[in-house]
Backbone as JSON, one array per atom type, in Angstrom:
{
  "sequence": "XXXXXXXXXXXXXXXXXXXXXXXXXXXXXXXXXXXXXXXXXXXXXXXXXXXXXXXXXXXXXXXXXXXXXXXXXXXXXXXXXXXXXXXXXXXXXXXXXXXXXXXXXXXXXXXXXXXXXXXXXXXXXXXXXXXXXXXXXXXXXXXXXXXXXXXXXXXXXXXXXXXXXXXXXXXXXXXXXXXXXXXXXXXXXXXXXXXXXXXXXXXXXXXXXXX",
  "N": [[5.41, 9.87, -8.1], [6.75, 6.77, -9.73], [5.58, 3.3, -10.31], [6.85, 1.22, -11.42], [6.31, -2.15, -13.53], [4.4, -5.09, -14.15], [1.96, -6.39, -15.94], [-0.72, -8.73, -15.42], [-3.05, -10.77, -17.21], [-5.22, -13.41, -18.29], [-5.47, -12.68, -20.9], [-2.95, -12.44, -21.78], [0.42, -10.69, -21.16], [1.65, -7.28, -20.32], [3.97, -4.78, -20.13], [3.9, -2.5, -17.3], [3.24, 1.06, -15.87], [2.39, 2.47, -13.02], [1.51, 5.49, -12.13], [2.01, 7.79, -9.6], [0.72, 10.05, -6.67], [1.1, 9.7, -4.03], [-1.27, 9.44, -2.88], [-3.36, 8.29, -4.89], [-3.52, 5.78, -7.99], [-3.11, 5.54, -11.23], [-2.92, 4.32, -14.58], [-2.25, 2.81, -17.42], [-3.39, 0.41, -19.44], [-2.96, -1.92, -22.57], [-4.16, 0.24, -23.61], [-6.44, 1.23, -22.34], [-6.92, 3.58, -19.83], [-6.63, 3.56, -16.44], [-8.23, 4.22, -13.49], [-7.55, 4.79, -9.79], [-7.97, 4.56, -6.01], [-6.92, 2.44, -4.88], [-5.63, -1.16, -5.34], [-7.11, -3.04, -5.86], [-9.26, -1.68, -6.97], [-9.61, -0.29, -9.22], [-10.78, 1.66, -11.87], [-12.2, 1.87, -15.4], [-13.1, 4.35, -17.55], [-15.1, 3.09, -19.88], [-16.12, 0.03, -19.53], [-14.11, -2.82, -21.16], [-13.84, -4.8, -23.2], [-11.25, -6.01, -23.37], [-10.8, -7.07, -20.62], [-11.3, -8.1, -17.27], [-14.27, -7.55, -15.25], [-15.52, -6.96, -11.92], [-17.79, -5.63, -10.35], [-17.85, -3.18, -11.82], [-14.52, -2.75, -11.42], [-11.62, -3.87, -12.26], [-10.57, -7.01, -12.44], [-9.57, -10.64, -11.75], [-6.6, -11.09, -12.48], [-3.26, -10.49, -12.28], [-0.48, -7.97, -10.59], [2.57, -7.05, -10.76], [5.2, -5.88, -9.23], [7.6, -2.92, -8.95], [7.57, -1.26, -6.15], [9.43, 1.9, -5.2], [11.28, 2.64, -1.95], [12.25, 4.16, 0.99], [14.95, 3.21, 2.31], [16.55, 3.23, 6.32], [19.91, 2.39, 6.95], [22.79, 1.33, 8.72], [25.14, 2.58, 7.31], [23.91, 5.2, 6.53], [21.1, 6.73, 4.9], [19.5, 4.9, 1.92], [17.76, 4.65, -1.63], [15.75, 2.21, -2.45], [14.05, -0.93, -3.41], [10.86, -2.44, -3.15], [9.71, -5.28, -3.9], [6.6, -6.3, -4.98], [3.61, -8.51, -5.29], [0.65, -8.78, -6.38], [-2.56, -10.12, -6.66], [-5.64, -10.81, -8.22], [-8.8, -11.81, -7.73], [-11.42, -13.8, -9.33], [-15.19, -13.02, -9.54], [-16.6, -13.5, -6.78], [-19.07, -15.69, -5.33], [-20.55, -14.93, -3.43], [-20.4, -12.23, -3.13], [-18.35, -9.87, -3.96], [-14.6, -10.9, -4.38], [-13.29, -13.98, -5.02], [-10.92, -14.29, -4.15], [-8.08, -12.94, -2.83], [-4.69, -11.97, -2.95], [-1.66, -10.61, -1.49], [1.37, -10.23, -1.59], [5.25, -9.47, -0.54], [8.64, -9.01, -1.42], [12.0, -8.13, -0.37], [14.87, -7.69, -1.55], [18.48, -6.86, -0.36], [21.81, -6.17, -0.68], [22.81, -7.14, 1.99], [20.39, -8.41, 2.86], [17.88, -10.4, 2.55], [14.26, -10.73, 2.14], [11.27, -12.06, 2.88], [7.48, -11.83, 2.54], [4.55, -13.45, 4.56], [2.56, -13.71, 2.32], [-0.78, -14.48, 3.3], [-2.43, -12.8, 4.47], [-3.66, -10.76, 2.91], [-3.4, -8.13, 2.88], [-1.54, -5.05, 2.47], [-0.74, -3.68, 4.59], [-0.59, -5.84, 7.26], [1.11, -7.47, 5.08], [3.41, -5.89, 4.71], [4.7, -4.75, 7.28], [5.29, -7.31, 8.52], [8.1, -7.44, 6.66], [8.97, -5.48, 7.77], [9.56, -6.23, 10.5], [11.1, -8.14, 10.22], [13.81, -7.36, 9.35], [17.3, -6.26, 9.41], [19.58, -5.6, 12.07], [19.4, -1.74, 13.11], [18.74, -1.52, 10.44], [15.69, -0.06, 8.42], [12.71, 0.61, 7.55], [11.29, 3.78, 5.66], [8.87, 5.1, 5.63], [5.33, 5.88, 5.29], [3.87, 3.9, 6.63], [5.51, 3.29, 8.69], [5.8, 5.94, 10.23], [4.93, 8.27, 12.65], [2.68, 9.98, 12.45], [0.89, 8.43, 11.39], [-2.18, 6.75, 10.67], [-4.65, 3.95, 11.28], [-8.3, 3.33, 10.75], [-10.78, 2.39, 13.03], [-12.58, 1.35, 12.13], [-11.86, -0.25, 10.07], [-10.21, -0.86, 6.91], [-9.09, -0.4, 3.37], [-7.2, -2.55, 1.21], [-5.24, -1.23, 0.66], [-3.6, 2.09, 0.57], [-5.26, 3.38, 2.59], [-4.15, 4.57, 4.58], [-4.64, 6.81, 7.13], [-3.66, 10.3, 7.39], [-1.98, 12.54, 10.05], [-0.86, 14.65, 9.3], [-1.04, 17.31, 9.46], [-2.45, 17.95, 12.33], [-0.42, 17.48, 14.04], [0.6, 17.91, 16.98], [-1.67, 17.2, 18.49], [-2.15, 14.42, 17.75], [-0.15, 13.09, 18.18], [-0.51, 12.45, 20.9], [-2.4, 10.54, 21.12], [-3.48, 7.11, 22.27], [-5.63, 5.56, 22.12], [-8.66, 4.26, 21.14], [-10.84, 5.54, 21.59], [-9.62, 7.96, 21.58], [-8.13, 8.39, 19.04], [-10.95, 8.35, 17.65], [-11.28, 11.38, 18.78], [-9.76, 12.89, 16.8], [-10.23, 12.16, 14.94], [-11.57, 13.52, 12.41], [-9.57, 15.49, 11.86], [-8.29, 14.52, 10.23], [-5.89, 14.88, 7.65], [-4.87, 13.77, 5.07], [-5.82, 10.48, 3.11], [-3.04, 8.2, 2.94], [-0.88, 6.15, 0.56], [0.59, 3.43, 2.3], [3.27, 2.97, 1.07], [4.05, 5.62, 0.65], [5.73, 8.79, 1.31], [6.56, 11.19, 2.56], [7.97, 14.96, 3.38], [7.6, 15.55, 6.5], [7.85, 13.48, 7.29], [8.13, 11.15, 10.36], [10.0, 9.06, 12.74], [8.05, 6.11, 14.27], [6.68, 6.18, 17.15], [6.56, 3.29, 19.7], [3.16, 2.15, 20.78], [2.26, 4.74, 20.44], [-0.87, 6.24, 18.9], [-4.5, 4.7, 17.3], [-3.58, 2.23, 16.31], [-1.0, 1.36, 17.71]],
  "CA": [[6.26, 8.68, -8.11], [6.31, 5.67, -10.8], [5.63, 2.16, -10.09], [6.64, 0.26, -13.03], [6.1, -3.73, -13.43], [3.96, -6.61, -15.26], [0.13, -6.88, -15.21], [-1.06, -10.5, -16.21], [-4.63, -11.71, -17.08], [-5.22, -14.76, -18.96], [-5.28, -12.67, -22.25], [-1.26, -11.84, -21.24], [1.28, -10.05, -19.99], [1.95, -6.24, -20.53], [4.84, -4.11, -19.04], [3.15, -0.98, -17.18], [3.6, 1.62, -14.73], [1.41, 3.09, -12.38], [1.59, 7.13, -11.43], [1.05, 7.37, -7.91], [1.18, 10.97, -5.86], [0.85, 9.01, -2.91], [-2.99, 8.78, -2.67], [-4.13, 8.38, -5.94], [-3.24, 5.24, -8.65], [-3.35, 5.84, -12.28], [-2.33, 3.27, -15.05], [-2.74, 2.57, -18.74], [-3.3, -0.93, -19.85], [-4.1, -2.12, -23.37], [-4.73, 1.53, -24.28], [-7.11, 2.0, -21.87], [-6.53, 4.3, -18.56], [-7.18, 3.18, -14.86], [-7.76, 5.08, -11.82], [-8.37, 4.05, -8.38], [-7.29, 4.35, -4.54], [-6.71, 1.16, -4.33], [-5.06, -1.95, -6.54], [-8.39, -3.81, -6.0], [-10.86, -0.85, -6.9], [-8.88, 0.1, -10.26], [-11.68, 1.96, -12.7], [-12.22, 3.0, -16.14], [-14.46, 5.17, -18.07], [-15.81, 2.15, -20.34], [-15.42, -1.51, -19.85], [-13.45, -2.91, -22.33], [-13.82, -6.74, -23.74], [-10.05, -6.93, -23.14], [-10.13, -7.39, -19.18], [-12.64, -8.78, -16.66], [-14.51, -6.31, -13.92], [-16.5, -6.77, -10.99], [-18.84, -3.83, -10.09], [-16.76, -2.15, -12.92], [-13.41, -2.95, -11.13], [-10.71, -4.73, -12.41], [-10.21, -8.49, -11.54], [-9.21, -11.76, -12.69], [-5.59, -10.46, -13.21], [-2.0, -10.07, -11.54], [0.48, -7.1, -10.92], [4.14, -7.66, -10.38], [5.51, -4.31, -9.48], [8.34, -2.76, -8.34], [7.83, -0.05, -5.65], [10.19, 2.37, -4.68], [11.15, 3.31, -1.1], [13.73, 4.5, 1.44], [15.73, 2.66, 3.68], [17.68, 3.67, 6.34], [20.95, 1.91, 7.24], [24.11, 2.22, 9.17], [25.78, 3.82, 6.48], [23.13, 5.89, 5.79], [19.53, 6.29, 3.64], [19.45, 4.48, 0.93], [16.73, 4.47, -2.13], [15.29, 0.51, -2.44], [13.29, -1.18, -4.36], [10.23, -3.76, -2.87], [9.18, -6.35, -5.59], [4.95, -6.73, -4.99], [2.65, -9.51, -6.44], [-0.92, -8.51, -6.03], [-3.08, -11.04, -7.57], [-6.97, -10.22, -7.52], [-9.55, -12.91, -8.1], [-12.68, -13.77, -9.9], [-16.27, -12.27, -8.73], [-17.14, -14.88, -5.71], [-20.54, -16.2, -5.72], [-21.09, -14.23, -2.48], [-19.58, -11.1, -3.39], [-16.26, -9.28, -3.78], [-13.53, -11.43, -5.11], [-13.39, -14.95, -4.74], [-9.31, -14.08, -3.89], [-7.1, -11.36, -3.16], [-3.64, -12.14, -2.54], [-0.55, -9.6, -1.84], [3.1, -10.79, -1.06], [5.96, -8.47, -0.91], [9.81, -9.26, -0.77], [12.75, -7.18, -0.36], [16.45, -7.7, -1.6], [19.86, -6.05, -0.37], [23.12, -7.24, -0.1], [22.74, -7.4, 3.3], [19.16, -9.2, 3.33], [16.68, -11.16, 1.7], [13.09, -11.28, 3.31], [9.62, -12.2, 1.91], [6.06, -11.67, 3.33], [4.09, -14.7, 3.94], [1.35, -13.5, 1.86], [-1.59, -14.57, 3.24], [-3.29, -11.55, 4.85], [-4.83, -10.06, 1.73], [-3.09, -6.77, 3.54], [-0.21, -4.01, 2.82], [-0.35, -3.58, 6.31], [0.62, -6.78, 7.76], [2.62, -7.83, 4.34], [4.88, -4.59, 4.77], [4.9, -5.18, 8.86], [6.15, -8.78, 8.46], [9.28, -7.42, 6.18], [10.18, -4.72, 8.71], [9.7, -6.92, 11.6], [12.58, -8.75, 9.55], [15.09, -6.51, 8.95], [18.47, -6.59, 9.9], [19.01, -4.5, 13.38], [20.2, -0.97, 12.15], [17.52, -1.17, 9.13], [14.31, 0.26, 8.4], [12.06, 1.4, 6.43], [11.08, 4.88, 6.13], [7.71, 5.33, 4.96], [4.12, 6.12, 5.73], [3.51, 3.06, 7.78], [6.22, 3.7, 9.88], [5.64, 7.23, 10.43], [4.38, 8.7, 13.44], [1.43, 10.51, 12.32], [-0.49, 7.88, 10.21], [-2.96, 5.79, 11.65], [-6.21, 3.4, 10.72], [-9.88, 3.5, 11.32], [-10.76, 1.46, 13.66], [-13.63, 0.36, 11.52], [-11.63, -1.2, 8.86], [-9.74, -0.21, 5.82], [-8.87, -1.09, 2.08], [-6.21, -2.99, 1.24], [-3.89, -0.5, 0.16], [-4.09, 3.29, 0.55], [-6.26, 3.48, 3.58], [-3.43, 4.97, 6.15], [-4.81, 8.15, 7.76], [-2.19, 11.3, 7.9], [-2.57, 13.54, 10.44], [0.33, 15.53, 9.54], [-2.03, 18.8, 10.23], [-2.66, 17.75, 13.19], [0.56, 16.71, 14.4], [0.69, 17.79, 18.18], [-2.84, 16.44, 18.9], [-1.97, 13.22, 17.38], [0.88, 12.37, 19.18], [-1.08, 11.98, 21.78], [-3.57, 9.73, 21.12], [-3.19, 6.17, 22.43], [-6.76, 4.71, 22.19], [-9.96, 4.16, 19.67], [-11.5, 7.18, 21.65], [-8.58, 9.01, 21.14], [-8.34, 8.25, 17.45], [-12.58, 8.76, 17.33], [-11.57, 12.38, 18.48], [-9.26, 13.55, 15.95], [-9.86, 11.82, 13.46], [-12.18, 14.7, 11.35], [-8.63, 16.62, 11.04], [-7.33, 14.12, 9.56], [-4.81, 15.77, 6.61], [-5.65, 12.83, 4.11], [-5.37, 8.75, 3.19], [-2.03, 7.55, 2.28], [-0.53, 4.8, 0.68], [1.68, 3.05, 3.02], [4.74, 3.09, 0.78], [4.28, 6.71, 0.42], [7.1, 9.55, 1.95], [6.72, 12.84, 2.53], [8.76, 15.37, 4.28], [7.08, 15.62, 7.49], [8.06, 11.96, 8.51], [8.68, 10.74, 11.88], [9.9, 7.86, 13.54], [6.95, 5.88, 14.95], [7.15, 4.96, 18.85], [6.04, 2.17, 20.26], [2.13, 2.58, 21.64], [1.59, 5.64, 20.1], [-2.38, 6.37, 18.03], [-4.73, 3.47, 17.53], [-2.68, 1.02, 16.57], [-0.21, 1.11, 18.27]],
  "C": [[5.77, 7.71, -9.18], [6.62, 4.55, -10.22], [5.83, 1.31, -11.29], [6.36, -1.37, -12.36], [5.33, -4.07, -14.48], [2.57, -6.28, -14.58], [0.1, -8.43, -16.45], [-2.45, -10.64, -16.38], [-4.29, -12.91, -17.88], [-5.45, -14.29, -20.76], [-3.44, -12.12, -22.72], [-0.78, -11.09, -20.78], [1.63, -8.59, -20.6], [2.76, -5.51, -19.44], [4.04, -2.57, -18.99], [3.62, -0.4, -16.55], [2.34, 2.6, -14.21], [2.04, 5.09, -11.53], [1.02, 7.31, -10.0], [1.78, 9.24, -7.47], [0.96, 10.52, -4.56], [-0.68, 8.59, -2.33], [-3.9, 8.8, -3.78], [-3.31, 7.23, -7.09], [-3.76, 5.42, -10.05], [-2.56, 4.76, -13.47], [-2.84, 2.87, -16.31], [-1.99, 1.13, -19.13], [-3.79, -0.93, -21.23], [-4.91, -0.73, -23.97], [-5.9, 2.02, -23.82], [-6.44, 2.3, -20.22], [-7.35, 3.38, -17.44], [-7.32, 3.87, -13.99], [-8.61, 3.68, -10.93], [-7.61, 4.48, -7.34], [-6.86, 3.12, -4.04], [-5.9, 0.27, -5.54], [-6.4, -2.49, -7.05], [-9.55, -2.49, -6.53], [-10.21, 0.05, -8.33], [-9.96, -0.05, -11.27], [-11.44, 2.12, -14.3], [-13.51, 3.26, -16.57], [-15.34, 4.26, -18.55], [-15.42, 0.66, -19.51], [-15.24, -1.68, -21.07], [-13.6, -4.8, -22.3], [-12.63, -7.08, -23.28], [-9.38, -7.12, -21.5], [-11.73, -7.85, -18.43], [-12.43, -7.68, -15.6], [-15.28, -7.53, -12.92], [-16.97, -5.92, -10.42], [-18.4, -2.61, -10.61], [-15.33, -1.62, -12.19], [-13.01, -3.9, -11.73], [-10.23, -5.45, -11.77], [-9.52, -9.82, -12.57], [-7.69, -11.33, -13.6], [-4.7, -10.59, -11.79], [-1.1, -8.76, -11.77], [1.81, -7.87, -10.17], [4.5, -6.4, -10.08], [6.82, -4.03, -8.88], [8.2, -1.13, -7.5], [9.01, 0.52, -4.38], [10.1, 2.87, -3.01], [12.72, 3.78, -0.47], [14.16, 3.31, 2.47], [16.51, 2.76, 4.53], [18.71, 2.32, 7.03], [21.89, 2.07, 7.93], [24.91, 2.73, 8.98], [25.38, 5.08, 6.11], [21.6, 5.96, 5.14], [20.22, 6.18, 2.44], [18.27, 4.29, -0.32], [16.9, 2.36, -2.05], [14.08, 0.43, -3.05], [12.4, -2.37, -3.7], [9.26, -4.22, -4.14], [7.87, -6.67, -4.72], [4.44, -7.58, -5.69], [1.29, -9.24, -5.89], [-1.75, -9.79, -7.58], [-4.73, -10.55, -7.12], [-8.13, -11.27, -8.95], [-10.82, -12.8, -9.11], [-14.16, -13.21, -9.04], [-16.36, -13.71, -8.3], [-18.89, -14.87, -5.83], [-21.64, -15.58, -4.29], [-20.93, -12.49, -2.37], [-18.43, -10.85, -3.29], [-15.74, -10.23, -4.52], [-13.68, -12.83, -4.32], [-11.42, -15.77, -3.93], [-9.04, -13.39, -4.07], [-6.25, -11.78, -2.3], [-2.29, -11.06, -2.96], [0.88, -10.16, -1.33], [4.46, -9.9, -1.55], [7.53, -9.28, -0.71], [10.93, -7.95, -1.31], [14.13, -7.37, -0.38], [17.18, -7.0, -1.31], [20.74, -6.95, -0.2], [23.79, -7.51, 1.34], [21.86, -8.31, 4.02], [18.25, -9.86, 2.53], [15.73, -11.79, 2.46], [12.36, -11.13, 2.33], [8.78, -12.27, 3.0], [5.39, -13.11, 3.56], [2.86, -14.84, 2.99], [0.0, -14.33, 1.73], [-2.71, -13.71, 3.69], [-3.8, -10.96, 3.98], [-4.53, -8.17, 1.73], [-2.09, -6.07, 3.2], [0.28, -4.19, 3.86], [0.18, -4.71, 6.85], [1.51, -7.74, 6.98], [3.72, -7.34, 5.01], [5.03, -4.79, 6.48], [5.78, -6.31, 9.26], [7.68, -8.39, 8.0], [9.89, -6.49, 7.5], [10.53, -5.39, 10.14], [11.18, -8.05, 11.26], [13.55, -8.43, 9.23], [16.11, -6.47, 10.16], [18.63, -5.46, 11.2], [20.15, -3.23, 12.56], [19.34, -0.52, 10.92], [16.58, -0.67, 9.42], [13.94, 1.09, 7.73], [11.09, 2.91, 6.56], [9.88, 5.28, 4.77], [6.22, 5.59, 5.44], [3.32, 5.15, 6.42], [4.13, 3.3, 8.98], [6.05, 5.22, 10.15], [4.72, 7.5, 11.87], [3.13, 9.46, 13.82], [0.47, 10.13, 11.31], [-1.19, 6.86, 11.37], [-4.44, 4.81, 10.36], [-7.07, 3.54, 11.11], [-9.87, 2.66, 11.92], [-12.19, 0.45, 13.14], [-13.29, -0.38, 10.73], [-11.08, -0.28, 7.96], [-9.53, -1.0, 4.64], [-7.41, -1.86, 2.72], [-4.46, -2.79, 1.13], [-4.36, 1.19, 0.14], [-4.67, 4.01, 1.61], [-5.79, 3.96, 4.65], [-3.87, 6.47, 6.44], [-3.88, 9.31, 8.17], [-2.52, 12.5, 8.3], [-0.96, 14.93, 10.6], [-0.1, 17.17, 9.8], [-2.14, 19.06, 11.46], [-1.79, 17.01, 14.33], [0.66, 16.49, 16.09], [-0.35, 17.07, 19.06], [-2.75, 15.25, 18.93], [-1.27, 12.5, 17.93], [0.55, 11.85, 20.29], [-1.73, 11.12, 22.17], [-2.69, 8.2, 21.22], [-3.99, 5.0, 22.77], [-7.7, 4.65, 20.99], [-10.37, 5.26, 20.36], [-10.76, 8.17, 21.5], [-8.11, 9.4, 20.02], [-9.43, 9.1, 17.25], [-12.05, 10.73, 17.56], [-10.54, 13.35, 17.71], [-9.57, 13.08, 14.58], [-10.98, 12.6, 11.75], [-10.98, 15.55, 11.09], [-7.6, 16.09, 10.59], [-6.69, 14.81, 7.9], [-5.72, 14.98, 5.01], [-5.63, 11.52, 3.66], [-3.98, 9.17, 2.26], [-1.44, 6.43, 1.93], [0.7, 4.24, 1.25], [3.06, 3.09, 2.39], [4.92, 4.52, 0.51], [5.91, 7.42, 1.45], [7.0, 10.87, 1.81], [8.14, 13.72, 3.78], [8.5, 15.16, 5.36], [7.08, 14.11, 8.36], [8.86, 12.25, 9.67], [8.74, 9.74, 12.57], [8.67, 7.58, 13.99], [7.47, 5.46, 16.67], [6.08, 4.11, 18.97], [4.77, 3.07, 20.9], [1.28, 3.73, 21.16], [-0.05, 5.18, 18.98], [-3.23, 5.18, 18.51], [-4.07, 2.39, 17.45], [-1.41, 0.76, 16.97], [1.51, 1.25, 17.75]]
}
């Protein structure tokens, strides 16, 4: 899949796009390449004078992006488009970033919702929009899915959803942290929440750790 959009630092603005197979980000800025699993943990081979790191990540910068997903409707699935602003701060004087802010919104001619972006999160950005959608809507993606889940120790900010699509009948089951704790070695592999594979499935209510 391609994510196109805008990256910003304070030496300007370049139109990019990021290559994503659903658990892996890739991205050429400025003529040099990026990887990472994450927005916040975005590598390359050298540092380069023309961007600022922290622990040889890329910071002190904005993306604008536009990623693709599905939606379904009462006419039907529809492709859609959610507009992202990831902004990612200077090194803090305690570590990590001194800011990391994500805010998502989502146009149709049926709706217009925005995140309140202060969670620092995918997860409860993208949660907030579907909790907003018109009745009849929804979004059909690797959050909502029935066989992703989180650690219960914590996760990134982006990327970090657990897919136990291997492990599908086991999984279904689970409706606690010890019930997570014992599948979660067959787990398949991380995904990033706007991902989509075949193997989706409605989520129900209650099901995995979170619920």
């Amino acid at each position: 899949m391609r994510i196109p959009g805008i990256y910003r630092d304070e030496r300007g603005s370049e139109t990019i796009v990021f290559e994503t197979d659903g658990t892996f980000l890739e991205t050429t800025i400025r003529s040099v390449t990026f990887e990472g699993d994450d927005f916040d943990s975005l590598e390359s081979e050298e540092e380069s004078e023309f961007f600022s790191y922290w622990k040889g990540t890329l910071c002190r910068c904005k993306f604008i992006l536009e990623i693709p997903v599905r939606l379904a409707t009462p006419d039907g699935m529809r492709r859609s488009v959610l507009m992202a602003t990831i902004e990612l701060g200077a090194p803090g004087p305690r570590g990590g970033l001194d800011d990391e802010r994500i805010q998502v919104s989502w146009i149709e001619s049926e709706f217009s919702i925005e995140s309140p972006g202060h969670s620092g999160w995918f997860e409860d950005e993208l949660l907030s929009l579907i909790n907003s959608l018109p009745e009849g809507f929804a979004m059909q993606a690797c959050i909502t899915c029935g066989l992703s889940d989180y650690s219960p120790y914590g996760h990134g900010s982006f990327g970090s959803l657990a897919c136990f699509r291997d492990a599908a009948s086991d999984y279904r089951d689970v409706d606690s942290k010890e019930g997570i704790f014992a599948v979660w070695d067959r787990l398949t592999d991380f995904v990033q929440e706007t991902h989509l594979c075949d193997q989706y499935e409605l989520r129900p209510k209650g099901r995995g750790y979170r619920g």
